[in-house]
C-alpha positions as CSV (number, residue, x, y, z in Angstrom):
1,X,14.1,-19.7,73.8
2,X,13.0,-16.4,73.2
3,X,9.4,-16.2,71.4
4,X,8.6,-12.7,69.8
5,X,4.8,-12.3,68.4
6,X,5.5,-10.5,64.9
7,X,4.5,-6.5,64.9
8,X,2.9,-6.9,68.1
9,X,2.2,-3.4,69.3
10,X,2.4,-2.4,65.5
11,X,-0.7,-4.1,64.2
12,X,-2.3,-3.7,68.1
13,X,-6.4,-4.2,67.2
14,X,-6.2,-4.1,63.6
15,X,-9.7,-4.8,63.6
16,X,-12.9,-5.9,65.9
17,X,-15.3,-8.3,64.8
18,X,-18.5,-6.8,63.1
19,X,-20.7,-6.7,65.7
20,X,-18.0,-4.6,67.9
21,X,-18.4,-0.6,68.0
22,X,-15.4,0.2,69.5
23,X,-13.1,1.7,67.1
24,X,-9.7,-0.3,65.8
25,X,-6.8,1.1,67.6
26,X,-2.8,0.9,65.5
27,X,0.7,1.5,66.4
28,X,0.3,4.7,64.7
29,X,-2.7,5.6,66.7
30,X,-1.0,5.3,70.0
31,X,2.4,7.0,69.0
32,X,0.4,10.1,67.6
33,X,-0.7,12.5,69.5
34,X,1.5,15.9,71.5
35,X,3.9,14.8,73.5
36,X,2.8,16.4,77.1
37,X,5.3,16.9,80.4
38,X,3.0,15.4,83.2
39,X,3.2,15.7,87.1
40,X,4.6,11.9,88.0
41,X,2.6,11.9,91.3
42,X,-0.6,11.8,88.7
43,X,0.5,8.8,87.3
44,X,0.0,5.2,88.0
45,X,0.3,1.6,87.0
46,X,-2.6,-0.3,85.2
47,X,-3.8,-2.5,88.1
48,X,-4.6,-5.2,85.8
49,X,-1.3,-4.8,83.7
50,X,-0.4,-8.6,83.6
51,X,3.7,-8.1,83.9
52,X,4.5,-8.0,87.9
53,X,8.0,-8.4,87.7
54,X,10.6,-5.9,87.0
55,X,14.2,-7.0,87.0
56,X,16.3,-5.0,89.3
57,X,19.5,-4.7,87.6
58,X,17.8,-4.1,84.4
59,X,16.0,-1.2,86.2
60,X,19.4,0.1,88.0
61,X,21.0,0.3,84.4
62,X,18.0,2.2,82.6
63,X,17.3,4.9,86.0
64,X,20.9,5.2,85.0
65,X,20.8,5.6,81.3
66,X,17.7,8.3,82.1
67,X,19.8,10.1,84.6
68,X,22.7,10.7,81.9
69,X,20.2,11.0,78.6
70,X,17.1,12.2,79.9
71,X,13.8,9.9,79.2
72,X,14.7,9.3,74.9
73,X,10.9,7.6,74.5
74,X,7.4,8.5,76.1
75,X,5.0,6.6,77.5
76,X,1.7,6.7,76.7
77,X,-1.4,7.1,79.5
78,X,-5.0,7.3,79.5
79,X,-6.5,10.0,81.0
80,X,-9.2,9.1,83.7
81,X,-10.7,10.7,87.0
82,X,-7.8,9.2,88.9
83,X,-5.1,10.7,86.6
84,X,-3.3,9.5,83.7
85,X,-3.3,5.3,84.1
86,X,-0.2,3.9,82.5
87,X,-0.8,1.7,78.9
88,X,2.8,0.9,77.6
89,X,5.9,2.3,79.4
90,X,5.4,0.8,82.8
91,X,9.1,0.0,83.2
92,X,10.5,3.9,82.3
93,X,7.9,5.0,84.5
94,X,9.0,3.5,87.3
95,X,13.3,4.7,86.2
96,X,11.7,7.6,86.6
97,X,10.5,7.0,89.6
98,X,14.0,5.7,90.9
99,X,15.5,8.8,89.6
100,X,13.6,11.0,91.6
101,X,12.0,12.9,88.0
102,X,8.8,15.5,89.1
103,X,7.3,15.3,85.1
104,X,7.5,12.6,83.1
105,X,7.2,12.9,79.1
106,X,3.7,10.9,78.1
107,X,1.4,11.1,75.5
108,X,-2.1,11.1,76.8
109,X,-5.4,9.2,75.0
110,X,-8.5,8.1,76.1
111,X,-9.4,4.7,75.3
112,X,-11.9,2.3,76.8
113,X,-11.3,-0.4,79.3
114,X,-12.0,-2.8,76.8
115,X,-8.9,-1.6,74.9
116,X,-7.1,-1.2,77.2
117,X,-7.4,-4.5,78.5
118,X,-6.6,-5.6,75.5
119,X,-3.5,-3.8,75.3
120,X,-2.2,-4.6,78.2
121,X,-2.4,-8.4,77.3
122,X,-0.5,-8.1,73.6
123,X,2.0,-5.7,75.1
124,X,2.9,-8.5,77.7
125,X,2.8,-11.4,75.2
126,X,5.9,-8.6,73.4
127,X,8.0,-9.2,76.6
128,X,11.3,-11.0,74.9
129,X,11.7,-13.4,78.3
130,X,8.2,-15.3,77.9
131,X,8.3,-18.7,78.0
132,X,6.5,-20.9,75.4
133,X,3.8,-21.3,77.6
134,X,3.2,-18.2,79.0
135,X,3.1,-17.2,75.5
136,X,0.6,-19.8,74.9
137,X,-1.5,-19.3,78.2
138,X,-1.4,-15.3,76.9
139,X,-3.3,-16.0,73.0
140,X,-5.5,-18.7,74.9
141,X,-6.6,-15.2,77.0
142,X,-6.9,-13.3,74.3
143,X,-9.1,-15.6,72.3
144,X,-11.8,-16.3,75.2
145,X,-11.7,-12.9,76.8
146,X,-12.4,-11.4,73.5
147,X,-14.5,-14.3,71.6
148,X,-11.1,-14.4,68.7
149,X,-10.2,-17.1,66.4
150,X,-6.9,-18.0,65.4
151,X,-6.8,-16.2,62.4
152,X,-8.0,-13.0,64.3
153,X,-5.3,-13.0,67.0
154,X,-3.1,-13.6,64.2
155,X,-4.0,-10.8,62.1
156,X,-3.6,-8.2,65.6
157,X,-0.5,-10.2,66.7
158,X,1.4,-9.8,62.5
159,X,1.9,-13.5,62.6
160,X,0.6,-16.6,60.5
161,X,-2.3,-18.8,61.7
162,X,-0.1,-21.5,61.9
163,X,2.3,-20.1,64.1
164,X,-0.9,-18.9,66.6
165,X,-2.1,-22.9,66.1
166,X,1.5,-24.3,67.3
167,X,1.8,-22.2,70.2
168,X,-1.3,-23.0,71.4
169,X,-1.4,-26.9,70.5
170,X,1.3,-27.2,73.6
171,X,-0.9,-26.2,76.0
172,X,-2.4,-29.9,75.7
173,X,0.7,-31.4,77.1
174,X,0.6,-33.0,80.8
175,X,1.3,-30.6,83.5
176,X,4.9,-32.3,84.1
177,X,6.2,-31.3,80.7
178,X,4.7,-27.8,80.9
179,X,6.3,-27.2,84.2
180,X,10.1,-28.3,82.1
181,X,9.3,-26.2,79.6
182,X,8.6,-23.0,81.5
183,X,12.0,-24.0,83.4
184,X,13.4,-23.6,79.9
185,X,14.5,-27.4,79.9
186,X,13.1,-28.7,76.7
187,X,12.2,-26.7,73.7
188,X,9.2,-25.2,72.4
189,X,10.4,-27.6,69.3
190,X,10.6,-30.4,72.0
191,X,7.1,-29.3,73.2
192,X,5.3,-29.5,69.5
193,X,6.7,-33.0,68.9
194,X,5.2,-34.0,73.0
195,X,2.2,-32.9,72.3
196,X,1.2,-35.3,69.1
197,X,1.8,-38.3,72.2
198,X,-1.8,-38.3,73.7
199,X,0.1,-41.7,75.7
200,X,0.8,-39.4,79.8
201,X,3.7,-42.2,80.9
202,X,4.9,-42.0,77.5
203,X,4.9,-38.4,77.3
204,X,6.4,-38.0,80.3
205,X,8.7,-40.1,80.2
206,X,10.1,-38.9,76.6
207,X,10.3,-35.2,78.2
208,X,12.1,-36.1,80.9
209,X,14.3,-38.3,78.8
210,X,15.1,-34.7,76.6
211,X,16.3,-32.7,80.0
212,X,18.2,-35.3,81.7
213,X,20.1,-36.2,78.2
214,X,19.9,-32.5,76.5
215,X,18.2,-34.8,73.6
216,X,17.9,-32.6,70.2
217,X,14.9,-31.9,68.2
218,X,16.0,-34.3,66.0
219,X,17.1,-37.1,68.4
220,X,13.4,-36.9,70.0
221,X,11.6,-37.5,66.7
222,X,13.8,-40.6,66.3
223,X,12.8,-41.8,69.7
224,X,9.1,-41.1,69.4
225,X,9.4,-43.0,65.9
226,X,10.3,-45.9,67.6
227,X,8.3,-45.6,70.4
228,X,5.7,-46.0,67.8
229,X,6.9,-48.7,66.0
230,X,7.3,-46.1,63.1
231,X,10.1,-47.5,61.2
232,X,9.2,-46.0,58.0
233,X,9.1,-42.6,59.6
234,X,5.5,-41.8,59.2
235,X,3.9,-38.7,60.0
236,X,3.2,-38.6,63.9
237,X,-0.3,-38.6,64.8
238,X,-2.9,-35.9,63.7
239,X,-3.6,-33.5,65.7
240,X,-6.9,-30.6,64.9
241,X,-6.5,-29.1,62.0
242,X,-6.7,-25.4,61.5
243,X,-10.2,-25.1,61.1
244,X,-11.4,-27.8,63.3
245,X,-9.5,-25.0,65.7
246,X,-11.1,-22.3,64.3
247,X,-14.8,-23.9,65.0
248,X,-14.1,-24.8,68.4
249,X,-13.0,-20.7,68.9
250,X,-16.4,-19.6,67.2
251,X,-18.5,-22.0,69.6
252,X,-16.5,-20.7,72.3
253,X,-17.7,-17.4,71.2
254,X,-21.3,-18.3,70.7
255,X,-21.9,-20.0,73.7
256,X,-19.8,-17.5,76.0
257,X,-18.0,-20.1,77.9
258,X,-15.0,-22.1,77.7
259,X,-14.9,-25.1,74.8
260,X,-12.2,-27.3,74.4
261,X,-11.3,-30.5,71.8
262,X,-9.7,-33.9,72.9
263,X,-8.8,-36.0,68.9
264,X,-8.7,-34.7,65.8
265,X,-10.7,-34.1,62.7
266,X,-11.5,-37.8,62.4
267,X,-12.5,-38.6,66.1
268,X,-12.6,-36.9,69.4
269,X,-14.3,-35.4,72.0
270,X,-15.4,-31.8,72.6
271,X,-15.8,-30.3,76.1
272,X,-18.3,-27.4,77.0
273,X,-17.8,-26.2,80.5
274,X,-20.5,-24.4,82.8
275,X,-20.5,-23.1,85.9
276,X,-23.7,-22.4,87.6
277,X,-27.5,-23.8,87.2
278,X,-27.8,-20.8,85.5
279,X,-25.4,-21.3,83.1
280,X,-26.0,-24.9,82.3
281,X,-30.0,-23.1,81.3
282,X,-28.4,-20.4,79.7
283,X,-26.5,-22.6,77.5
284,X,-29.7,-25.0,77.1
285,X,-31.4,-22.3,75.5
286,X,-28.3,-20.8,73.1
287,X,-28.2,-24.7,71.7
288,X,-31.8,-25.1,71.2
289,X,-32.5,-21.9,70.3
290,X,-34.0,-22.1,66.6
């Protein structure tokens, strides 16, 4: 199941939060500038860029395209002492490459590692053949790298908070059923139902139950209905609302380090991790700290 984030790259960094002084960065930002014809040898691959993987055949057929059309789009680069470092275009760069080009067509800006980093992670979450959970794993990132809440990633990724809360709600599913649905053998729709069963043999066993049986959306709700005993076809168990979400993201934020929420608005637990002495005082003193 293909998952697309919204405008992605077109609302990229709408804006920082207020204490930020790094300027917002658009779409429009990154496709204006002069178009430049730059020595390939002086260009290279964002080390951190998190898409490895290029698919051969799909790199044959566009080395080919360029050979017969010439490079249609340019990529953009930043300029550093190195050369020009690679933000989007990774994948024409390197048709480029296969075709034996001496210049490539790039437009060139100069933007911090911060945004770039940044960059690099919402232009992977664009890639149409991310699973549901990479797609989840990718806004978890981008919340705790850059201290966001849900309705923050969604206003830089064009989507509703909602959608941002439902992606990342099937993170909390057992290891098993995450593995079958990054093997594309249950749904992201089977995954959102799964993941209201805090029950692991139970969960388990109903996600293996949808791959071995190709069980539909519909057929799952029915079993986990009577699973529960639910004849009456109640709502299945709460999971953290929106804003109970939203406050675990801004303690995250607040305490610099990882926070996480087992229940939901009327019961639970809430995890803060450390990992040092030093942290554990560090935190000691952002708690108490009147």
């Amino acid at each position: 199941m293909k998952m697309g984030l919204g405008r992605g790259l077109d609302s990229l960094l709408k804006a920082y939060d207020e204490e930020t002084v790094e300027p917002t960065i658009t779409k429009t930002d990154m496709r204006n500038g002069d178009v430049q014809k730059i020595d390939i040898n002086l260009i290279y691959p964002n080390p951190n860029q998190p898409r490895k993987n290029f698919d051969k055949e799909s790199l044959n057929e566009l080395a080919e395209s360029i050979k017969m059309h010439g490079l249609i789009q340019p990529i953009i680069v930043n300029k550093t002492d190195r050369g020009y470092m690679i933000i989007a275009g990774e994948r024409r760069y390197r048709a480029c490459q296969q075709c034996g080009l001496k210049q490539l067509d790039a437009i060139v800006k100069n933007y911090t590692e911060k945004q770039v980093a940044e960059i690099s992670i919402i232009e992977n979450l664009q890639r149409e053949d991310l699973n549901p959970v990479e797609l989840a794993k990718g806004i978890k990132k981008l919340m705790e790298e850059y201290g966001l809440t849900q309705e923050k990633v969604a206003e830089r990724l064009g989507k509703s908070r909602s959608a941002i809360a439902n992606t990342l709600r099937i993170l909390a599913l057992y290891p098993e059923i995450l593995d079958l649905v990054e093997k594309g053998k249950i749904s992201f729709g089977h995954a959102k139902i799964l993941a209201s069963i805090e029950d692991y043999a139970t969960q388990v066993m109903l996600g293996k139950k949808v791959a071995k049986d190709k069980l539909t959306v519909r057929d799952l709700e029915k079993e986990v209905n009577a699973i529960l005993g639910n004849k009456k076809k109640k709502k299945l168990p709460k999971l953290p609302s929106d804003e109970l979400q939203d406050f675990i993201s801004e303690m995250q934020r607040k305490l610099g380090t990882k926070v996480t929420v087992i229940g939901n608005d009327v019961k639970g637990r809430i995890y803060i991790d450390y990992y040092s002495r030093d942290d554990l005082d560090r935190l000691y003193e952002v708690i108490l700290r009147k």
